[in-house]
N, C-alpha and C positions, 0 to 999 in steps of 0.2 A: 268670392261668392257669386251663386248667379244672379242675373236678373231680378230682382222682386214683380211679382207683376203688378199693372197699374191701378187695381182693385185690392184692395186688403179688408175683409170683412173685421169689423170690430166688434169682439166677442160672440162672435159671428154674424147674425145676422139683427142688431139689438133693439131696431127701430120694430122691427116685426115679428119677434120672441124672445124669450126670457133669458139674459146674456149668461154665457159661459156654462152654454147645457147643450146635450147633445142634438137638440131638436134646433137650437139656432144656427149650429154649426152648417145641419143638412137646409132649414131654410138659404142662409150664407149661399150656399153651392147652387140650390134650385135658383137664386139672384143672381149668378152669374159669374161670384166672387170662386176665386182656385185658389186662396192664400186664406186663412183665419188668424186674427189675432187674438187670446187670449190669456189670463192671467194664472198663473200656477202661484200655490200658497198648498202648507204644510199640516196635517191635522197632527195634533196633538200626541198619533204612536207615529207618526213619520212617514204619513204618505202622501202624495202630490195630488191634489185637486185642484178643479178648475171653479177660485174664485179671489174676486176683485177686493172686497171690503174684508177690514179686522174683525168683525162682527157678524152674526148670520141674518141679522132679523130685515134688513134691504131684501135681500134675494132669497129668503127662505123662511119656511114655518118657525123658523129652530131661534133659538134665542142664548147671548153670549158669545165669548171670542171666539175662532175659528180654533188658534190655538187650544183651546179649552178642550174641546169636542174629538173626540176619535172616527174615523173611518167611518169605524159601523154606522157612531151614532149620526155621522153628517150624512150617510148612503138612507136614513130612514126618514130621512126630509122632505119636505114637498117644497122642490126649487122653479115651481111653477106657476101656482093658482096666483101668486102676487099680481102676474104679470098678465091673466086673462083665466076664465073655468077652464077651457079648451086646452091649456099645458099643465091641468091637476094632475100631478103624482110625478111627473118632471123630477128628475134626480137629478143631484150635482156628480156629475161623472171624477171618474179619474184620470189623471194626465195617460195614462195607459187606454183607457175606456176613447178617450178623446181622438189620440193618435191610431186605434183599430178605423175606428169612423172614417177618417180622412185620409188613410191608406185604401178604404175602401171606395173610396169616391174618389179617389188621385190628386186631392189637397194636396198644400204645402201649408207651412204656418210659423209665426211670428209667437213666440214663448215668452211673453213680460213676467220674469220673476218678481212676485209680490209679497213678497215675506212680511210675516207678522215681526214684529219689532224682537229684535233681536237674534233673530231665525235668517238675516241675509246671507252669509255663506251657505249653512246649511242647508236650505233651503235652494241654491242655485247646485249646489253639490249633487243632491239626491235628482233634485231636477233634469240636472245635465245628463248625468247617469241614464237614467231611465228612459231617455230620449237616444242617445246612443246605444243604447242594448236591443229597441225593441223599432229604432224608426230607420228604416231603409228607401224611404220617398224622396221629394226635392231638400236639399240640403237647406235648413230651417236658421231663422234669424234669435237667437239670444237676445235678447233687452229688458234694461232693469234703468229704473231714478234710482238705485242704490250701489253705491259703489264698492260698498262690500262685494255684493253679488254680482258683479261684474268681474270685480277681480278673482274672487273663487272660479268664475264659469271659463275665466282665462287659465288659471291657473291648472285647472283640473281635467278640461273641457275646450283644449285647444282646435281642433276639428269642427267645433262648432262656431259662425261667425257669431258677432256680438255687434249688438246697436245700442248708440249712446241716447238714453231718451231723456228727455227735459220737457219741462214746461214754456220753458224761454232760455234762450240759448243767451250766457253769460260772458264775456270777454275771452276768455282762458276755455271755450267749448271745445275750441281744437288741442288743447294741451292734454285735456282731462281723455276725450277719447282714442287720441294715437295713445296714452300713456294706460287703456286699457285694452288696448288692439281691437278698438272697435273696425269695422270696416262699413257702417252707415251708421247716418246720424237722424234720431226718430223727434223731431221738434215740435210743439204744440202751432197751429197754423195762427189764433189769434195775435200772437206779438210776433210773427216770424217775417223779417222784407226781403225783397228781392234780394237784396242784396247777400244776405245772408245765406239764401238759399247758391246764389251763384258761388259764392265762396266753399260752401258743404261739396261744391264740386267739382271744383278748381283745386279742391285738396284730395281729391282721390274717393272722398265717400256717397255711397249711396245717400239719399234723401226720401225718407218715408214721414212723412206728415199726417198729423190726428187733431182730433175727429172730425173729419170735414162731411158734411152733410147739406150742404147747399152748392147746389150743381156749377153758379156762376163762380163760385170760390175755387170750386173744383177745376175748371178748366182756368182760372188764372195761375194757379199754382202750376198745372202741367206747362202753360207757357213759360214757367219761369224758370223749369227745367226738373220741380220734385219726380222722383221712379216713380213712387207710390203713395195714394192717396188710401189713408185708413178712416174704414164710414159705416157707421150704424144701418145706413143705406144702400147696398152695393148697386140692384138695381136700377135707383134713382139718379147714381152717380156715373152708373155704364150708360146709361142713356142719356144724360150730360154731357159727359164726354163722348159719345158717339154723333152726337148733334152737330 
């Protein structure tokens, strides 16, 4: 794979619009960020949208599982006013809707399959598909905490890399993602040490670490050698690191 870059907006831009909509994506970009990371999940007739929680009522007017709800009825949503009046009528895009945007601005992007409980292959399956048919930009990172949906995106979806994501990286980290051909390893920054990070690269893999939003963390992590730093802040984080 290539390079990730040293900015990875998270759900594009989250700290300053309403995450995993199209308006935060193009925020993300006007901050500085060229990579977005957000979460794809399944509506109920099988089509890929961009969102985080099994439920809609967080990030949307709409109420009930995400599962539940079909296309139409999650595209008739207001995935904005939660977040400020200024992003009223805010739609929750589609993994297609998402990838037009970011092809038009020369993004790249990080695809966290998020499947509703019992939807992880399928849901990495349709996923991968859709991203393969319709995306011709910087070759895009795969990752999932679910290891169904890992091995489907491997299985189906060889062309695309894959990153091993975790909350805390567990004894056997490195077993579980060679044995998913991941080719980076996506670890939560609070329990993560140097040490470990030296190791994620000693073994061949990328290192993309989340959610870092404080600049002093930020630049400790790049000295310890992580690619990329994923931040609700891009901005705040490129001026961090550019200090």
């Amino acid at each position: 794979m290539p390079q990730p870059p040293r900015i990875v907006g998270h759900r594009g831009a989250r700290a300053a619009a309403p995450e995993n909509t199209l308006v935060s994506i193009r925020r993300a970009f006007e901050e500085g960020a060229t990579w977005i990371e957000f979460d794809a999940k399944l509506t109920r007739d099988g089509r890929v949208v961009l969102m985080h929680d099994e439920t809609l009522e967080r990030t949307t007017n709409g109420k009930g599982p995400v599962a539940n709800a079909t296309y139409a009825e999650i595209r008739n949503l207001d995935a904005g006013s939660h977040f400020g009046p200024q992003f009223a009528g805010e739609k929750v895009p589609s993994l297609r809707d998402a990838m037009a945007l970011m092809a038009e601005l020369g993004m790249g992007f990080n695809i966290e399959i998020k499947p509703c409980p019992g939807r992880e292959a399928e849901t990495a399956k349709i996923a991968c598909a859709e991203v393969l048919a319709a995306w011709t930009g910087p070759v895009p990172i795969v990752s999932s905490f679910k290891r169904l949906s890992l091995e489907a995106a491997r299985d189906t979806a060889r062309g695309l890399p894959r990153g091993y994501l975790a909350e805390e990286l567990g004894k056997d980290w490195r077993t579980q993602a060679e044995a998913l051909g991941c080719v980076a390893v996506h670890p939560g920054w609070k329990n993560l040490a140097r040490q470990q990070v030296r190791d994620i690269k000693e073994a061949g893999f990328k290192a993309l670490v989340w959610t870092v939003n404080d600049g002093a963390q930020a630049r400790e992590l790049v000295a310890w050698g992580v690619d990329s730093i994923i931040t609700d802040k891009p901005a705040e984080i490129a001026a961090a690191l550019a200090g």
